[in-house]
N, C-alpha and C positions, 0 to 999 in steps of 0.2 A: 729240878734238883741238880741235873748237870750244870746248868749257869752257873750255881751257886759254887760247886766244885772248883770251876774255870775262873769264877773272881778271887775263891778261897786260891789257888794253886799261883796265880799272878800276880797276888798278892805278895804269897810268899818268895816266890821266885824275886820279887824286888827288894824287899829287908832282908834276902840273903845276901843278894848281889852288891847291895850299899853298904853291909856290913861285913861283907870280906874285905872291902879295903880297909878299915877300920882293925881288922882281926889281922889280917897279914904286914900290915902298915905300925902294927901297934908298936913294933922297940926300933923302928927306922926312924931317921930325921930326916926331912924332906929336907932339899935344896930350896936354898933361897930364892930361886925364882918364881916357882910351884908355891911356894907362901907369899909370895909379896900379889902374884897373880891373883892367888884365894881371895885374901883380904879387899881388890877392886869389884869383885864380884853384887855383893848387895850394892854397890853404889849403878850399875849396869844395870839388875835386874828391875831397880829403882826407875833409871830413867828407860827403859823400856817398858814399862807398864804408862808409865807417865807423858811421855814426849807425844804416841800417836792422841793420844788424847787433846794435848794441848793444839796441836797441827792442823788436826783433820776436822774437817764441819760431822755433826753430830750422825752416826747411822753412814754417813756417805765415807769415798775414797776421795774425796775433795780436797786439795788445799786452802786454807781459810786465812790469808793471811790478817786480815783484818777479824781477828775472832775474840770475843772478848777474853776466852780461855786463856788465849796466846797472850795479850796483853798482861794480864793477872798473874798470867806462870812467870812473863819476862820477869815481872815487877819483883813478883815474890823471891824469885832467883837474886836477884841484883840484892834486894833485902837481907836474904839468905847470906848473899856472899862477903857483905859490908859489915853487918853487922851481929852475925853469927848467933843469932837469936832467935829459937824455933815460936816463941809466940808473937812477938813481931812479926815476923814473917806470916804465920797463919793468919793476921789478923789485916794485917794490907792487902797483903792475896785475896783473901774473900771480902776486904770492902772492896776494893776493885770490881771485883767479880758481881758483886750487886750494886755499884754503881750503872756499871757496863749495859748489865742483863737489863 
């Protein structure tokens, strides 16, 4: 029963904590650098999930520079950035990737 307490309590302690800035913040207007900052964020956390993946051999701390991953992610990237097209891209990305594999 105590556990249960201790996840109930840190729980809240964290929807209080992320919603006082929201409550105290709520009739200010932030400076433009603090917004334009926000806005880079999903595009970071993006490629932070993304990049050790495409790098690193599968399980290991290995650089793989010859990995199919890497090849498929270049590809997909370059697709991505030419031609701004999310299913294009999904679909060179993963034929690559099972040509590769």
């Amino acid at each position: 029963m105590n556990i249960w307490l201790l996840i109930l309590g840190v729980g809240l302690g964290s929807v209080m904590l992320r919603a006082s800035f929201l409550v105290l913040l709520r009739d200010r207007k932030l400076p433009e650098s603090p917004t334009l900052s926000l806005g880079l964020v999903p595009a970071a956390v993006l490629a932070a999930l993304i990049v050790p993946d495409l790098l690193y051999a599968r399980g290991t701390d290995v650089f793989d520079p010859f990995s199919p991953r890497l090849a498929a992610g270049l590809l997909a990237a370059a697709v991505a950035w030419k031609t701004r097209n999310l299913l294009l891209t999904l679909v060179v990305g993963r034929s690559l990737l099972l040509i590769l594999s």
